[in-house]
N, C-alpha and C positions, 0 to 999 in steps of 0.2 A: 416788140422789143422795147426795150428801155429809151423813152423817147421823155423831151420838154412837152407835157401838156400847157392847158392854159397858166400862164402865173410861172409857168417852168419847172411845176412839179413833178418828181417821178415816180415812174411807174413802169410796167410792159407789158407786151401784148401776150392775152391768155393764147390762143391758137396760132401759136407762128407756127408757120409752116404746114397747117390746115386749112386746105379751101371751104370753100360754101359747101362742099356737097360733104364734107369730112364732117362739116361743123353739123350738118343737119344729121349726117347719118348718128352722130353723140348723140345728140340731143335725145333722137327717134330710140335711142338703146338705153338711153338713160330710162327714157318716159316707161319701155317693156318693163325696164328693170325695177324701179318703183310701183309696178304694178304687180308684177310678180311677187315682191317684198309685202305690198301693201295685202294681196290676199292670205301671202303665207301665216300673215303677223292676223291678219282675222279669223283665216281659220284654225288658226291654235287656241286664240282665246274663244273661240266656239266653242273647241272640242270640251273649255272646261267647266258649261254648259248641260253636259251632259252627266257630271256628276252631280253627286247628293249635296243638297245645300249643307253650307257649315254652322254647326250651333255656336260660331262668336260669330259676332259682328265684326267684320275682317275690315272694315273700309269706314269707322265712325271715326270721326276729326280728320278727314283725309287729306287736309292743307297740316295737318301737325303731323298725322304719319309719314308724307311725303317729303317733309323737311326736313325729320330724325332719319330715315332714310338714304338721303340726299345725303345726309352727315356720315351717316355710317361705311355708305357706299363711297362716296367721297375720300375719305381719311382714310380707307381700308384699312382701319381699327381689325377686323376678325381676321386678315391674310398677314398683321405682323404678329397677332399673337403665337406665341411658340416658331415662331417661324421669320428672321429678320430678311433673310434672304428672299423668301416667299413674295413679303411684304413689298419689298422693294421692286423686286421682278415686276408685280401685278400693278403698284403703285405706277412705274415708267410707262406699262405696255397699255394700262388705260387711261391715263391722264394723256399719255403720246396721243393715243387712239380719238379721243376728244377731241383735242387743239384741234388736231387735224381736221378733223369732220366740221368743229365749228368753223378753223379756216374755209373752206369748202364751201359752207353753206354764207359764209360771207362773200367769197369770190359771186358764187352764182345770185344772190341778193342785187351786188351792184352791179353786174353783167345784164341779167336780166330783168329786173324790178328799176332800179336806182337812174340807172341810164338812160332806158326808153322814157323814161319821165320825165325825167329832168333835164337831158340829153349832156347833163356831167356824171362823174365818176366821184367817189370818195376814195377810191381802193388808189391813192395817188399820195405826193409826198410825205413826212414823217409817218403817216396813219402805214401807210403803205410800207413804208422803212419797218414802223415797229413790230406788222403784222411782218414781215418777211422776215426778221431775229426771233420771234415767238415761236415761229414753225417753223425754223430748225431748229430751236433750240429742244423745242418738246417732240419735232420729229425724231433725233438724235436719240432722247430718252427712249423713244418706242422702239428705235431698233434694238437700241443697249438692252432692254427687257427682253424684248423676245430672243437678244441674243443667251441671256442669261436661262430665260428657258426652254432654250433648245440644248444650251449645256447642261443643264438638269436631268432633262430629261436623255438626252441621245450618250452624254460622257459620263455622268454619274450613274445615271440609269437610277432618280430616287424610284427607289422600292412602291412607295403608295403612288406613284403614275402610273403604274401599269396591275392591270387587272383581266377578269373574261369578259370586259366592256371593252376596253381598251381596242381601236380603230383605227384603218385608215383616215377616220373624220378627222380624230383628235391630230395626226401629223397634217394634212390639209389645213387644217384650222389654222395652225401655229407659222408653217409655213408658206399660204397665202400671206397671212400678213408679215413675214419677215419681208417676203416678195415685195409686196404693198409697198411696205419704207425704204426699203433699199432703190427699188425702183424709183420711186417719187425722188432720192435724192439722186440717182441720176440722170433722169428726166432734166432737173435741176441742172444740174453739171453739164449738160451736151447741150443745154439750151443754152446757158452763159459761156461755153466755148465758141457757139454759132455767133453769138449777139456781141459785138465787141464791146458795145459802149456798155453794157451790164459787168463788164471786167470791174469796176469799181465800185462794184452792190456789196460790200463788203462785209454790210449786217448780214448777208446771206452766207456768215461762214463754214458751213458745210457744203452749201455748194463752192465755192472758193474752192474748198478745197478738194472736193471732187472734179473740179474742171479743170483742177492742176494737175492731179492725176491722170485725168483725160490727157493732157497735152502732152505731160509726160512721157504720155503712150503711145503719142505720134497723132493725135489728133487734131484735124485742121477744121478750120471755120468753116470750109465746105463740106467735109467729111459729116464734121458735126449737123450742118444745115439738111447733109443727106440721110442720114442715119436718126435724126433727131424723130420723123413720122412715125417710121416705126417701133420708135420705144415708146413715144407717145402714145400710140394704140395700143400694145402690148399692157403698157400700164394702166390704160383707161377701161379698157377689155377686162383685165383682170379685178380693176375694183367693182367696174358695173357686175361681173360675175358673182363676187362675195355681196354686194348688196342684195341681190335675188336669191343667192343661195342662204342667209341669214336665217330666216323661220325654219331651215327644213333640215338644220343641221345643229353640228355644237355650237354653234354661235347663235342662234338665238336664247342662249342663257345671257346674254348682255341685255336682255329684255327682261326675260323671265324673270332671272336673278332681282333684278330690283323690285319688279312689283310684288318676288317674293318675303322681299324685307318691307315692301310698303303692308304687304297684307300678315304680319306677324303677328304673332300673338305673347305678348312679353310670359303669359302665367302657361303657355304651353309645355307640358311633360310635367309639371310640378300640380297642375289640374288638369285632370283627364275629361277629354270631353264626356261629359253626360248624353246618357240613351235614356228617349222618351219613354212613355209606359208603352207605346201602340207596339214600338221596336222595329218602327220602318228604318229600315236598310240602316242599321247600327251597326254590321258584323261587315264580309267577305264574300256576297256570297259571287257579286259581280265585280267587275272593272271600277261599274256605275256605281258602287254602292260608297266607294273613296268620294270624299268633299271633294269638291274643286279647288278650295285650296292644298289641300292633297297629289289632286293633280300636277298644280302647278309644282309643286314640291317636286318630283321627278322631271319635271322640265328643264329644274332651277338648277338641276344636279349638275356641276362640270366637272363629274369623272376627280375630283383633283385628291381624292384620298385622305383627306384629313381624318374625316370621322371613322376609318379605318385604321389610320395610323393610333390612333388612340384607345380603340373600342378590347376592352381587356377581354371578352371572350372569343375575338379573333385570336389577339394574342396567346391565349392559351388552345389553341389549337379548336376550340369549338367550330362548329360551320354556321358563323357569323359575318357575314361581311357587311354591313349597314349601306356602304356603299350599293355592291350588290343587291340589296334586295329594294330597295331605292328605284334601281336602274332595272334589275328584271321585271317591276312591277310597270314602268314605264315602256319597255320593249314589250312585253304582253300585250297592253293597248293600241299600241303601234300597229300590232301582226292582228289584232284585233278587228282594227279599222280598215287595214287592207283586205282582209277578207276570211283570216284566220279561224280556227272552230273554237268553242269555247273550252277553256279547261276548268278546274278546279282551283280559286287564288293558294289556297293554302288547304293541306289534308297529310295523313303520313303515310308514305308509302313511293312517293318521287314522281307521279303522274301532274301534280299540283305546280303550280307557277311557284310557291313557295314551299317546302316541305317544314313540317310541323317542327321537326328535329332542329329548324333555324331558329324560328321563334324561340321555341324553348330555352334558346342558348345565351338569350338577351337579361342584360343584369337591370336593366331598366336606373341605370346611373348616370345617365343623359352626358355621358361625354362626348359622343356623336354630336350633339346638339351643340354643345359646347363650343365644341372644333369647329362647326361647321359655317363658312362664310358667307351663306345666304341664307342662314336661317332656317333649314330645312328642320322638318319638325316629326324625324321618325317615330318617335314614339305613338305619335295620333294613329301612324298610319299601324306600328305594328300589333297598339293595344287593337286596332280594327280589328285584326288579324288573328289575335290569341280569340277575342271574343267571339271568332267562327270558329276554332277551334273546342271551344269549349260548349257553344251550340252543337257542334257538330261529334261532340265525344271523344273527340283525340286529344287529349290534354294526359299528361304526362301521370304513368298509375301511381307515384305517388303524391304528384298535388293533387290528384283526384281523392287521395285521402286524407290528406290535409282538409279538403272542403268537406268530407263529410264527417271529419271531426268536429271543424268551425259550427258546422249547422248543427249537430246532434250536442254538442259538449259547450261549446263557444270558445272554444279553442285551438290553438294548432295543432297542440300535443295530444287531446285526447283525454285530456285526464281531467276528472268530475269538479264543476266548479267551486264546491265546498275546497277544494283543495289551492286555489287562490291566494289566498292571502296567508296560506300556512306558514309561510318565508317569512313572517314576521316574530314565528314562536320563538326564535334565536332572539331575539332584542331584550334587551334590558327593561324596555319603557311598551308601553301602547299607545299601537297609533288610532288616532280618531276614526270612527266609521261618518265619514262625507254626507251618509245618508239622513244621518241622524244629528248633527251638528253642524253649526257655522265653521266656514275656515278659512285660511287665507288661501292655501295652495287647494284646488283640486289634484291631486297625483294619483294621473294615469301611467300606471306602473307598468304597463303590458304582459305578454305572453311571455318573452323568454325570462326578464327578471322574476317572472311568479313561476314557472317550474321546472328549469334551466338550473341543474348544481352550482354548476361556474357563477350565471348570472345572476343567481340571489347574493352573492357575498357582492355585487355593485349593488341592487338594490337595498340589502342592509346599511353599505356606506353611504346611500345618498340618504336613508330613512337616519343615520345619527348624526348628517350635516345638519339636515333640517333641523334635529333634535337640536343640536349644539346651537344652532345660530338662532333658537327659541322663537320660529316663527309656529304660525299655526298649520298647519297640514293633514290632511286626512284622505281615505282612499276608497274604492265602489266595491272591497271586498267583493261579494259572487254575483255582483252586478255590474262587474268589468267586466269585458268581454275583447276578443280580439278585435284590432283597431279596422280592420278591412284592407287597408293599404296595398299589400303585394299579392293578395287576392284580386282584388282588381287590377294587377296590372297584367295577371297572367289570364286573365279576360272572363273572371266572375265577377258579373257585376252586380246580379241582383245579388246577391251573399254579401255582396259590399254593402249594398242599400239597406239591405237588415240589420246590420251589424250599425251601422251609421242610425239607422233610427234608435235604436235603442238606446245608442249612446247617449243624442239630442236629449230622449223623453228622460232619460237619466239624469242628466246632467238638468234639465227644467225642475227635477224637483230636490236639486241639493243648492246649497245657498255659499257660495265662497265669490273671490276674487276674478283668480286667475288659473286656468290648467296649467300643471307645466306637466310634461310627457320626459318618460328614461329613454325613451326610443327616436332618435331621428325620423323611423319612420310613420310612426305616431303622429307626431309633432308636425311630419309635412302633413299627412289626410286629414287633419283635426285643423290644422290652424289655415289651408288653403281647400282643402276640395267638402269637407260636409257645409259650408257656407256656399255653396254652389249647388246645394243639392235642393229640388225644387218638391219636397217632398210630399204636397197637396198632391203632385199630379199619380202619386202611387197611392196616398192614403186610404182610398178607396179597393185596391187591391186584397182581396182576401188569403193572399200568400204573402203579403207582408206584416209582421209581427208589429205594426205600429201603427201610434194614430194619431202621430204630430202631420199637423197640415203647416205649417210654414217654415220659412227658409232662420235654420238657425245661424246666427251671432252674421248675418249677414252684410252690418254696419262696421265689424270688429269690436263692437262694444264691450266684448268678452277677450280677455288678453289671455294669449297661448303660446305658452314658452317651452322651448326644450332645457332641460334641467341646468345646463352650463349657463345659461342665458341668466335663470333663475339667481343663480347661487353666487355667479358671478358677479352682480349686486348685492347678496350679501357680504361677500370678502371685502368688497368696495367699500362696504361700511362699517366693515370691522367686526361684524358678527361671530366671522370666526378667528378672529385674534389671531392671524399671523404676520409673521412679518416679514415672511419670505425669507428665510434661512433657516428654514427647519429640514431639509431634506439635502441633499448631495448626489444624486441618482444624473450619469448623464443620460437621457432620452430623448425618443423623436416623436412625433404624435403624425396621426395619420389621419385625415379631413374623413371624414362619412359623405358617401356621396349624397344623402337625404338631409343632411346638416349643410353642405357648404353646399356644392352646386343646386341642390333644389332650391336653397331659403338663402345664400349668400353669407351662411353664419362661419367665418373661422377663426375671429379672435377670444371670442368668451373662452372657448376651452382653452386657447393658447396662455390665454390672462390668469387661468386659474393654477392651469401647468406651472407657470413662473411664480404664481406666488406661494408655491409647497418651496420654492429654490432649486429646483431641480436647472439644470442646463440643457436646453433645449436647443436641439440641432434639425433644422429641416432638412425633410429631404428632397431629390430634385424637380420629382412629382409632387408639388402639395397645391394647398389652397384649391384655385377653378382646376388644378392640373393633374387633382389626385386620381390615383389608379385603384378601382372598386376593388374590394377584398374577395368578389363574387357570391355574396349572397343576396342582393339584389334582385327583384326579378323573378322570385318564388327559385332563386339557385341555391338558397338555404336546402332546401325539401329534395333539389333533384338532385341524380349522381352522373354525373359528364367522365369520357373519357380526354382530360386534357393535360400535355403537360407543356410547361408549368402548370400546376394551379395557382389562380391570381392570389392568393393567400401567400404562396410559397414564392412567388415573384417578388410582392412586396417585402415581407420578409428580408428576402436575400437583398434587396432594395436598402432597405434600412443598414444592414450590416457592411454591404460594399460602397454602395455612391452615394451615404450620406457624408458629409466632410468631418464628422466622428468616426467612422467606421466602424469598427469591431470595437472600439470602445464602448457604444450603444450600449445600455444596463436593459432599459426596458423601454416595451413599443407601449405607447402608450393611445388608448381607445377613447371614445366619447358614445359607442354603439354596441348595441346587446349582440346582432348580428356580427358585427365584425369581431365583437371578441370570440365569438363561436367557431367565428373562419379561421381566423388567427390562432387560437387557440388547437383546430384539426392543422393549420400549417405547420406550425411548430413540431410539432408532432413527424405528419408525413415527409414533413421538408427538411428533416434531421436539426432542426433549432433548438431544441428543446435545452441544452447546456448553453444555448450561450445569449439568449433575453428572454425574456418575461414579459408577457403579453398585461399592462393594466389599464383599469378604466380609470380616468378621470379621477372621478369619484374614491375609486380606491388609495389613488393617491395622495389627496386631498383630506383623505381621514387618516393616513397614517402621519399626516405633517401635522395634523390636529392632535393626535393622540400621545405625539410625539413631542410637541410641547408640553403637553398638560404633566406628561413622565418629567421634561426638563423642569418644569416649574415645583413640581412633588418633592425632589432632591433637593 
């Protein structure tokens, strides 16, 4: 009890109303209990042992990864983005869950360590005071959270909580520890009803105020003195229980979770990991054949639905759930390790842990990754997965002909490379052949600008910016070839590697500056993933068409821009002589998932938007937040039954909850792809009368052309 030690400091006694044999029976259940915890928590990180090593170095500066970590985790920076509620929830329920345990572990420091030593106590006046206002105060927060996520989850019933994961674990989880806090405060309460002279521990004002309650309710100092054991065991039982039950349930993601942000990889999804030449376990064919940090990435999972809430090929009805396949692929292992028989990870036909029909459904626009608050890093695992798929011949029959156009033509479309640079016979001027002259811009024009109707009238506009703003530029005519990009994401990799070499030995014997690329997705494979390519260890391969042995532009010494990037330094310098009031159009622009969330790029093209004068209105998806148009992900090439199509979502996006509305004139692009989406949405999505799908580029040359008319008069 609350008693004068030496000096008449206070303090009180941790086991009133606990004899010796109560105290040792704790003790003896605590010690199981820590030992149970302590095997559980070892052999998890066994099990991730038994995966394929990972090709990054997950664990280099590991006093700086664990600090940014510590930050991230800390601040729960990822649980308020999009989410304030969320944020705050998670913020109360684990800062609570902290105090607490460090109180804890201080109580038992000077109980056990502190005391027998020195034969004083620390846990005694002010120190004492301020640790007993600290944990209620941050006890109070933990219940408040969990209180807020039990009304989430049980009153509102959020949509993304509940799934075909979704458990008895997950309500145990949530409500053990409501248990936990609420208990511990009235543990609190029936002990200061029992202990009279604790009546004036006042910094303990949640107990205060639960012991008033208490009395309120007819509670006496005997009552309380008799009643007080067994809630004390009740509560003691029940935390020793969650400490042992930790590894073998949802709660060990308070582990998991952080050493999966220690172990992250900042350039994951925007570079795919590379497969060596030998092609030891690159694909699906096992469990084992996922990295361990892989592993841990379904450990890390806690069910919470973000990367669901967001992922546009759920939303459009595909059979995608990132969540799920996350979590199936980690229940597999599970049934695996108990004793389960093997199946097939991924194949088409429904026998498989994953059916092909999923993958295929994935737009590879990392907003899973985005959303996700512990970093989980689906793309590794599901480019695994395409990449067994396409070993194994199930790959969807029209990217199966898309690749063998790629390889037979160098194209996606099929059509003979002489035919390339035909999109140029419209222009007024000629442009430089790269191969043959110095220049400033290399321009990798790509596939759909070269023979795409739509997308050459962007590629003409961006070839009379360059003209107008009188830099030098020139391009690989029939020695461009398709960039590789969503070829490898749909799991060709060696067709990647070809197409990537050729590029490198390409670009080694032309002489310019800088690439700038018309394609976001370009622009990612070119400026983050052929620098990663280790291409000595193929050169020697007699199926691959190349015979650069070293890693290109590996330093960055080679600067690679996507065209807004480009051009929007020229505007800046007045190149193209506007003055932003050349146009009146109100519009809303739509982020490229390969533009913003892969490279972080979303002011160049908004800068450039504003200075045609156009009025720009965002919408409520933009910037990290945007909603893929769906051709991401080799979903150009496939046909899905879904509706919406995310085309026609966004669309109708633009015209209802942007705070323009239907005023909207034109959606305005930065992507060859997405004007293609756009362009089929308009169309299927009934748009077609009421905005106008343009690129960037188009509009920018009509605010150019449109001066030069005002100046003529």
């Amino acid at each position: 009890m609350q008693v004068l030690q030496t000096g008449g400091e206070i303090t009180r006694e941790t086991f009133w109303q606990i004899g010796p044999l109560g105290k040792g029976m704790f003790y003896f259940l605590s010690a199981v209990a820590l030992l149970v915890f302590g095997y559980g928590v070892y052999a998890r990180f066994a099990r991730y042992t038994g995966g394929d090593a990972d090709p990054r170095d997950r664990l280099d500066n590991l006093g700086s990864r664990v600090v940014t970590a510590a930050r991230i985790v800390g601040s729960n920076e990822k649980q308020f983005d999009r989410d304030l509620y969320g944020g705050l929830m998670h913020t109360f329920v684990m800062w609570g869950f902290l105090v607490l345990l460090i109180g804890t572990t201080i109580l038992f420091i000077d109980m056990d360590f502190y005391r027998p030593l020195t034969g004083e106590s620390f846990w005694v006046g002010e120190f004492y005071l301020a640790y007993a206002l600290v944990l209620d105060a941050f006890g109070l927060l933990f219940v408040v959270g969990l209180g807020m996520a039990m009304y989430r989850r049980y009153v509102v019933r959020n949509e993304r909580l509940w799934g075909k994961h979704t458990s008895l674990e997950d309500d145990a989880f949530v409500w053990t520890l409501f248990l936990l806090g609420v208990g511990g405060f009235l543990v609190q309460g029936i002990g200061m009803v029992g202990q009279e002279i604790r009546a004036e521990e006042t910094v303990s004002f949640v107990g205060v105020f639960t012991a008033g309650l208490l009395e309120a309710g007819g509670l006496t100092p005997a009552g309380a003195a008799a009643v007080y054991p067994w809630v004390w065991w009740h509560h003691s039982l029940l935390a020793l229980a969650f400490v042992a039950w930790v590894p073998y349930a949802k709660p060990f993601h308070m582990l998991s979770s952080f050493a999966n942000v220690v172990a992250r990889d900042e350039k994951a999804g925007r570079v795919l990991p590379n497969v060596p030449a030998d092609l030891d376990a690159t694909n699906a064919e096992s469990i084992d054949d996922f990295t361990w940090k892989e592993l841990l990435d379904q450990d890390a999972c806690t069910k919470c639905g973000r990367c669901s809430s967001v992922c546009p090929a759920k939303a459009s009805g595909r059979p995608l759930d990132p969540r799920d396949v996350i979590l199936d692929l980690k229940g597999y292992r599970e049934s695996l390790d108990a004793g389960s028989e093997d199946r097939p990870i991924i194949a088409d036909g429904g026998a498989s842990v994953i059916d092909a029909e999923t993958m295929e459904s994935c737009m590879a626009c990392m907003a899973c990754m985005d959303a996700c608050p512990v970093e989980i890093e689906h793309l590794s695992s599901f480019t695994r997965m395409n990449r067994q798929l396409t070993d194994q011949g199930d790959v969807d029959s029209n990217v199966q002909s898309v690749f063998q156009d790629v390889m037979q033509k160098g194209n996606t479309f099929g059509e003979p490379q002489r035919k390339r640079a035909k999109w140029t016979e419209e222009l007024e001027f000629d442009i430089a052949d790269a191969r043959e002259e110095d220049v400033e811009y290399l321009w990798y024009v790509g596939d759909y600008p070269s023979f795409d109707d739509r997308n050459k009238r962007v590629a003409r506009s961006l070839a009379k910016l360059f003209e107008q703003a009188d830099v030098s530029f020139g391009i690989l005519f029939d020695d461009e070839k398709y960039d590789g990009n969503d070829v490898r994401r749909v799991g060709e990799e060696f067709l990647y590697l070809e197409l990537a070499g050729h590029h490198v030995e390409t670009f080694e014997e032309c002489a310019f500056e800088k690439i700038v690329c018309t394609d976001p997705h370009s622009y990612n494979t070119m400026k983050n993933e052929y620098p990663e390519i280790d291409f000595e260890e193929f050169a020697d391969d007699p199926m691959m068409p190349f015979e650069y042995e070293e890693r290109w532009n590996a330093e960055g010494e080679i600067e690679v821009l996507h065209w807004t990037q480009a051009v929007e330094d020229l505007v800046r310098e007045g190149r193209l002589g506007l003055s932003g009031t050349e146009l009146n159009y109100t519009v809303t622009y739509h982020d490229p998932c390969h533009l913003g969330r892969y490279n972080d790029e979303y002011e160049a093209p908004r800068e450039l938007v504003q200075a045609t004068g156009c009025d720009l209105h965002e919408m409520p998806r933009n910037r990290a937040d945007s909603f893929c148009c769906g051709g991401g992900g080799g979903g150009l090439w496939m046909e899905f039954d879904e509706d919406p199509k995310p085309s026609e979502e966004r669309l109708r996006e633009a015209l209802e909850d942007t705070e323009a509305g239907g005023a909207v004139e034109k959606f305005v692009v930065a992507c060859p792809m997405c004007t293609t989406m756009f362009e089929d949405g308009r169309k299927t999505g009934g748009f077609e009368e009421e905005l106008e799908v343009v690129d960037v580029a188009e509009l920018l040359i009509e605010a150019v052309e449109s001066k030069r008319e005002v100046a003529a008069d």
